[in-house]
N, C-alpha and C positions, 0 to 999 in steps of 0.2 A: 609054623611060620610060612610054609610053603603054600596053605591055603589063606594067607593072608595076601599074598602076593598079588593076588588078580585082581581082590578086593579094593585093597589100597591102587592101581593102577585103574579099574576101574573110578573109584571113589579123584582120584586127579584128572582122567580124562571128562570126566563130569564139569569139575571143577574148572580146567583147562577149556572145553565149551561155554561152558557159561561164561566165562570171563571174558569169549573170541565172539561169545552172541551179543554181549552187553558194546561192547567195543566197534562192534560194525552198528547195532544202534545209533549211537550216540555220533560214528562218522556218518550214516544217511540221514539225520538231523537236521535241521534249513538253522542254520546259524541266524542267530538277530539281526548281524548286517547283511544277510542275504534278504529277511524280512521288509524290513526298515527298505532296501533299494525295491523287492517287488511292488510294498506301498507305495515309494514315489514315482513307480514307472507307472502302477495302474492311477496314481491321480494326473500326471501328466499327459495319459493316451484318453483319460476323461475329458481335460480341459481341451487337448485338443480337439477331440469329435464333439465338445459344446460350439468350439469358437466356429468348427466347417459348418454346422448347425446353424450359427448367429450369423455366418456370412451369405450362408444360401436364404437364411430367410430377409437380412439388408435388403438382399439385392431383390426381393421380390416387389414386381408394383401391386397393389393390391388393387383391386377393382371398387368403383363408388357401389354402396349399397344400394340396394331397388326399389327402397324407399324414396330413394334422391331421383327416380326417374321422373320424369315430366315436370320438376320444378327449375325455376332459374337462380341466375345469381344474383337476381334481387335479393333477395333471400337472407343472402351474406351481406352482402355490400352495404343493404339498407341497417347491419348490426353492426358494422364496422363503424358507419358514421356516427352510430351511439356511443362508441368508446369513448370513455369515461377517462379523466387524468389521473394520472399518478395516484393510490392511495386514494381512489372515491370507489364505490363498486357500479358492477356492471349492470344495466337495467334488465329486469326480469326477463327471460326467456319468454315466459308459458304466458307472458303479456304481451310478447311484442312480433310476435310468430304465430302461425298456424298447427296444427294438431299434424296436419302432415312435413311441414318443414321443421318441425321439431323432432317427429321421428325421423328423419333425414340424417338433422346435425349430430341425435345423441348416437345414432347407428353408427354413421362414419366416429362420434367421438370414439365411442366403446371399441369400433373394429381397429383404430390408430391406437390406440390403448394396451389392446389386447396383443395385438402382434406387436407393440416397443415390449410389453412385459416377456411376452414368447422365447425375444431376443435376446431378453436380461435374464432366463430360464428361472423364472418367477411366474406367481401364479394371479391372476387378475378378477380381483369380486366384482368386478361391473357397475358398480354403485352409480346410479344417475346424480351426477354433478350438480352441484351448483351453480348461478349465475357467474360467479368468479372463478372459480375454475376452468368453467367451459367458453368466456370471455378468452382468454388467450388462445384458442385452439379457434374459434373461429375468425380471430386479427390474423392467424397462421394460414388461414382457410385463403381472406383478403390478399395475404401476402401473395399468392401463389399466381397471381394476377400479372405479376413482375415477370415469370419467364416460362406459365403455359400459352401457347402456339394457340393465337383467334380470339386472347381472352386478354381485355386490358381493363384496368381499373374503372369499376363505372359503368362498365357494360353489361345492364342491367338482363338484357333479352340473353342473354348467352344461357347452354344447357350447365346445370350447378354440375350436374355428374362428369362433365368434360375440365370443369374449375377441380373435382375433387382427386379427378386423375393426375392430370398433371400437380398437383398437391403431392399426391404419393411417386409420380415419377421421378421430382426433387428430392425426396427424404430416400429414393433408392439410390440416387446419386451421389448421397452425402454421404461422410463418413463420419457424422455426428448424429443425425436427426433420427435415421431407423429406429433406436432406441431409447430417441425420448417417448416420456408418456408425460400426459396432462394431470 
């Protein structure tokens, strides 16, 4: 019996370990609602570094493209007057434009496009529009006639890249428009 003694106190301290190793396991463990809260902290520390993201890019003006240098704002204004009523569509672009003021309008479409999608952290195919599509982005174009500095409706001789500017100086000021897309 006597060499059974160590045996068996052996055979318990084994037993006695394992039970004390499974036991501190099971307490260093991430509990579910320790889980579940780190999920919602790393989606809330995502949304926020999207929205400081969304906000520095709002507030950026974006520059006219340099396809739009040396043209005027004929260009617009003379497309503006073709706006068409309610429910009819808008007369053909690649009719009523030149090869270079149409790379002009689809450059600056695509680059206001592409920076509202940037905003919305969405991804933008670039697809060249259509006449009715690309109608309201150039009536937006005319709008901007309303409150860029040198440029009033009409004013045919004015530089289009100066119309296009102040275009994006308005939509960095709004706290609607940075993230429309057309």
């Amino acid at each position: 019996m006597k060499t059974l003694i160590p045996f068996i106190l052996l055979i318990c301290g084994l037993g006695l370990a394992g039970f004390v190793w499974y036991g501190n396991k099971r307490a260093a463990e991430v509990s579910d609602e320790q889980r579940v809260l780190d999920a919602v902290l790393e989606q809330q520390e995502e949304a926020r570094a999207a929205q400081e993201r969304a906000n520095t890019l709002m507030a950026e003006i974006l520059p006219a493209p340099p396809a739009c240098d040396g043209l005027t704002t004929a260009t617009v204004f003379s497309l503006c007057e073709m706006e068409p009523y309610p429910g009819e569509d808008w007369p053909d672009l690649a009719a009523t434009t030149s090869p270079k003021e149409r790379a002009c309008l689809l450059d600056t479409f695509h680059q206001t496009n592409a920076h509202a999608y940037d905003i919305r952290g969405e991804s933008y195919d670039g697809v060249d529009p259509d006449s009715n599509r690309m109608g309201p982005f150039v009536s937006d174009l005319c709008s901007a006639a309303l409150w860029t500095d040198g440029i009033d409706y009409g004013d045919t001789e004015k530089s289009l890249s100066d119309l296009i500017a102040g275009y994006y100086a308005n939509r960095a000021e709004s706290r609607v428009k940075p993230a429309q897309s057309y």
